[in-house]
N, C-alpha and C positions, 0 to 999 in steps of 0.2 A: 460621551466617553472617548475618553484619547489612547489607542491600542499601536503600539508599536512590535511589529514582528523582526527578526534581526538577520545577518548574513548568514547563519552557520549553513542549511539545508542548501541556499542556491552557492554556497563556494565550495561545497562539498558534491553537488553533482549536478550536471546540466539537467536531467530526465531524470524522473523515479518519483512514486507513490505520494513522498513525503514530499517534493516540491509539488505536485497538483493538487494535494490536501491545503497546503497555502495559498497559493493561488487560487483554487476555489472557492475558498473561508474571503480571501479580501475581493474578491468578484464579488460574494455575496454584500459584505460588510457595505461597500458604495453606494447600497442599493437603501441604505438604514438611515432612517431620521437621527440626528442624535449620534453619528458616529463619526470619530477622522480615526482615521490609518496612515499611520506613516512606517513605509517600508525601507528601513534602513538594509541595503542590499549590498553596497558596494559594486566593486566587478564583479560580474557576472555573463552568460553567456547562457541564459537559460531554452530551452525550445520554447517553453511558453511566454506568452505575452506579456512579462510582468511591468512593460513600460508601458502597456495602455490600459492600463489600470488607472492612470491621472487623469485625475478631477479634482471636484473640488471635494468632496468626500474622502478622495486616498493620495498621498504626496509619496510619489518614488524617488528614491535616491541613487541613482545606479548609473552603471557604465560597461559596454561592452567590453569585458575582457581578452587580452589574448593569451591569459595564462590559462592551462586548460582545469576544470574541479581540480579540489585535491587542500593539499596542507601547506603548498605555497600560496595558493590564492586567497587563503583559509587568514593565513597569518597575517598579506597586506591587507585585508578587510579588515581584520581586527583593530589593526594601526589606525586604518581612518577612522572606524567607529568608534575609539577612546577621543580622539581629536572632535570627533562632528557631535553627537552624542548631548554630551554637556549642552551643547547651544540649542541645543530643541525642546528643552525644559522637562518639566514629570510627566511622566502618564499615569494613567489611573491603572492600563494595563500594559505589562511587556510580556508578550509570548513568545517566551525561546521556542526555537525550530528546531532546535537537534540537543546533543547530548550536554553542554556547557551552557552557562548563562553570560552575557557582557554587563561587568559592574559598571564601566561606564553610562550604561541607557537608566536613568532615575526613573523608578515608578512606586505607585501607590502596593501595587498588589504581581505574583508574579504568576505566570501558569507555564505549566510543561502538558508536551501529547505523550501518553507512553503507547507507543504501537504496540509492543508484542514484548516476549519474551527468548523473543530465539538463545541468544547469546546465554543466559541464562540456564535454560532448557539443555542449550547441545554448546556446552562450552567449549568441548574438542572437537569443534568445527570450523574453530574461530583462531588464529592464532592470536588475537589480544583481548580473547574473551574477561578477562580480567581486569584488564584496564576499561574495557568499554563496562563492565559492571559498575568499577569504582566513582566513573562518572556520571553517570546515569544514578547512583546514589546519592551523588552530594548535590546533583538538579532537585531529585525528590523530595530531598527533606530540604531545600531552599524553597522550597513553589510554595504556592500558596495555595494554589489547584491544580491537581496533574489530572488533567482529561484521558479517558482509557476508550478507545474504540472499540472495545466490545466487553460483554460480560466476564468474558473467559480471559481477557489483558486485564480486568482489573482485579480479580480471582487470583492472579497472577502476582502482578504488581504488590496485594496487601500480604501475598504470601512471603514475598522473595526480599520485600523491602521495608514490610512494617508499619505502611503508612497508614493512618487512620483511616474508613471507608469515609470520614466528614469531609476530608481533604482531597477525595476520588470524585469524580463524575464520569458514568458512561455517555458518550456522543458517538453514533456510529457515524462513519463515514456517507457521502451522499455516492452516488455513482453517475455518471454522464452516460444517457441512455446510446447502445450503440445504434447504429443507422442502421438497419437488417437492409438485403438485397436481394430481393427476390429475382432476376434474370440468373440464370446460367447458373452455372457448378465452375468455384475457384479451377483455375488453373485447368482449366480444358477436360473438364468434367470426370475427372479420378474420385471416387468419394475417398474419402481422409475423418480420421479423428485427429483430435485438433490437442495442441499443447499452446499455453501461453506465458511468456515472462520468464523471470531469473532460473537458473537451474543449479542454485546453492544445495551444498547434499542435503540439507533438510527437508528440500521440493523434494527427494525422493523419486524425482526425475527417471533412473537409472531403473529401478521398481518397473516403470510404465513401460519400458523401451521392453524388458524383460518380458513383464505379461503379455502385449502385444506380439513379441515373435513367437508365442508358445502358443497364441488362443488363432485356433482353427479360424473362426467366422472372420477375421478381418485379413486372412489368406489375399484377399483382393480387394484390400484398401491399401492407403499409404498413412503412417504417422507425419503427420506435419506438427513442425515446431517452429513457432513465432517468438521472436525476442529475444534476449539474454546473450546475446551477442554469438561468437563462433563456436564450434565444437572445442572443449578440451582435449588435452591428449587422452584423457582416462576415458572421455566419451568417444570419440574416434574408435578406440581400441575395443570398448564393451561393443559399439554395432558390427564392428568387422567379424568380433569373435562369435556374435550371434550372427551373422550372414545377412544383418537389416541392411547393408547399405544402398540398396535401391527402392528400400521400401520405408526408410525413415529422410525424412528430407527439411531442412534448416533453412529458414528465413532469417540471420542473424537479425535484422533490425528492420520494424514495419510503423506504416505513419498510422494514423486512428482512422482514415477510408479502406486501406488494404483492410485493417483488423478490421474493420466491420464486415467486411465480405468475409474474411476466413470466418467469422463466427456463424455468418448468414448461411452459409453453405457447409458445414462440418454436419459429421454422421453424430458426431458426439465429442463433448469436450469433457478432457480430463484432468483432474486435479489432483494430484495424488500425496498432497505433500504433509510431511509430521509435526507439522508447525504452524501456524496463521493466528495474526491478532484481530487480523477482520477477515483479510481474504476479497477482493476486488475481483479478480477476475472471470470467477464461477456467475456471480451477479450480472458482467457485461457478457458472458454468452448466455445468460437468459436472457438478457434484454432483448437480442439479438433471437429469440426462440426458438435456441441450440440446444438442446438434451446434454444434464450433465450429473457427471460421476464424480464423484470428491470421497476425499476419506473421514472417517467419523473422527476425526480430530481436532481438540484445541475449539476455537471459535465457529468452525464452521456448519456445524448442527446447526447454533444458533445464528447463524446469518443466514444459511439458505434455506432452515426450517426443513417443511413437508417437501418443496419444488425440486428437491437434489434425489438422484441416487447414491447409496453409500456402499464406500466396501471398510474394513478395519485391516486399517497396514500392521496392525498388530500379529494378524493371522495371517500366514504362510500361505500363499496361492490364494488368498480372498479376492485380490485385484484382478487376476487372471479368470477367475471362477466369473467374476463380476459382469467383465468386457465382456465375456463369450454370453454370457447370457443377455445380456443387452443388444447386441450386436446380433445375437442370430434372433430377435422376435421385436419386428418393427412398433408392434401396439405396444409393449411396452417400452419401449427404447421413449417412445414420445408422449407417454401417456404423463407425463410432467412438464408439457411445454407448455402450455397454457398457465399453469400454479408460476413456472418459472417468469414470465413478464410481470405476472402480478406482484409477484416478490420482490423483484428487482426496482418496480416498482415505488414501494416503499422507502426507496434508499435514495431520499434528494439533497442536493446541496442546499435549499431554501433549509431542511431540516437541521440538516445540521449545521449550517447558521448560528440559525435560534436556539439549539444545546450550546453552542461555543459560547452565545452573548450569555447567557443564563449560568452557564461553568462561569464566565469572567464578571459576574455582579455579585456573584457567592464566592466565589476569590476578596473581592475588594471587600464583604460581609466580615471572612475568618482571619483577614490581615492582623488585627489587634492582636487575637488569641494566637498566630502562630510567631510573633515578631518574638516570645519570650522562648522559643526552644529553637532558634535560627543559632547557625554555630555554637 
């Protein structure tokens, strides 16, 4: 099977979910009898390794850029991809990565991933919630297969856009187990609840920072937040105005050893957000054998199953009720750590491999039946 993936995901950001989903799909892919990949990349400047991926199973096309993501890098890739493209003949499959497809890549059959529905969901959080819709419609009904990362994206997905469930497959994400570290307590032994990743309003970020100053028992912790780069003004101004500022403390940017230890040593990690099409990060602090609290939202029931606590962001002070209770009674704060490895468990990239090749033979199956409702 000849599977071409194309620039959009790595010229649109060096780091994020949706480039290590690719990356990890053609890690796996190298490893298949019967398979070539060729990563039509352009420049790029990605953190992950996508240039040692070459063998003779995966052929990279790529080049260190020094334009930084974005929609200038966006548009010379395009350029060369209409140029290069044509000379590399059909594929049986082309997996677009992001919202667009490239008509110059010839293939037999086409697939899209739909992660999630935020934009959807929470339009007026978005200022080009509109345009990012209208794209994301005209991939759908172009695919052949659009793979949904969880039950609850493809729930989603047939509601929002109409697409037959024949033309759906669920493949959940795999997760890379984190490396626990059993010496010492992060950062000179403070206990901390832990926060991880982007703090778009839909994380609901602002929620946590809230219950936290209000709930008694973590009086003598600190909130720590990993990722997502610097404080905003609106966040700056919400911890000042609640008086966190010595007891909420920011890592703008952390490599996957540091995040192993914040998760190895956190009291408890929190997810608080009204949106997830899978949800990653709850999975790598179980890995990790972190105790954790998430909101009964969206996909996440069903990703972390029975191993999670919950609270319902729906209900007013449920978050706060949640922390204090967890936090003041240690048997159950960890009476889920053990379900939680196991669960997280479950979620490998071998696995979801073998859904992606399985979504792309049922793709090249429905090619006939969908060539007549294409534009």
């Amino acid at each position: 099977m000849r599977i071409a993936f194309d620039h959009q995901v790595t010229s649109l950001q060096d780091a994020g979910g949706m480039s290590r989903y690719h990356y990890e799909l053609a890690r796996q892919f190298r490893r298949r009898e019967s398979i070539s990949l060729n990563l039509l990349l352009g420049g790029e400047n990605s953190v992950l390794p996508f240039s040692e991926l070459e063998g003779a199973a995966v052929r990279v096309e790529s080049w260190k850029s020094r334009i930084g993501p974005g929609y200038p890098r966006y548009a010379i890739n395009a350029l060369w991809t209409a140029a290069i493209a044509p000379l590399r003949g059909r594929f049986d499959i082309y997996h677009a990565t992001y919202q667009r497809w490239e008509p110059s890549i010839r293939h037999r059959a086409m697939v899209a991933t739909h992660h999630d529905s935020t934009q959807e969901r929470f339009p007026e959080l978005f200022r080009n919630a509109a345009a990012i819709q209208a794209r994301k419609r005209r991939l759908y009904l172009r695919a052949d297969m659009v793979i949904c990362v969880s039950e609850s994206a493809r729930r989603d997905l047939i509601e929002i856009y109409g697409l037959p469930e024949s033309r759906t497959r669920v493949v959940h994400h795999g997760v890379t187990p984190v490396v626990a570290c059993a010496a010492g307590r992060e950062d000179e032994g403070e206990p901390y609840v832990l926060y991880v990743g982007s703090r778009s309003p839909y994380k609901n970020f602002l929620s946590l920072v809230r219950a936290f100053g209000a709930t008694g028992a973590a009086r003598d912790m600190r909130l720590l937040v990993a990722g997502g780069g610097d404080w905003s003004g609106r966040e700056r101004a919400a911890i000042a105005e609640l008086g966190l500022e010595r007891r909420v403390a920011l890592l703008p940017r952390v490599d996957e050893t540091r995040l192993g230890k914040l998760y190895s040593h956190a009291v408890l990690f929190v997810y608080p957000s009204l949106y997830e099409g899978f949800g990653m990060p709850p999975l790598e602090a179980m890995s990790a054998g972190c105790p954790v609290l998430v909101s009964c939202s969206s996909s996440l029931p069903e990703i972390c199953g029975d191993a999670a606590h919950y609270f319902d962001p729906a209900i007013e002070g449920a978050l706060e009720r949640e922390l204090g209770r967890l936090l003041g009674d240690g048997a159950l704060l960890c009476a889920k750590v053990d379900a939680g490895r196991a669960r997280a468990g479950r979620y490998t990239w071998a696995m979801a491999a073998q859904g992606t090749l399985e979504a792309y033979r049922q793709a090249m199956n429905v090619t006939g039946q969908h060539l007549a409702s294409r534009d």
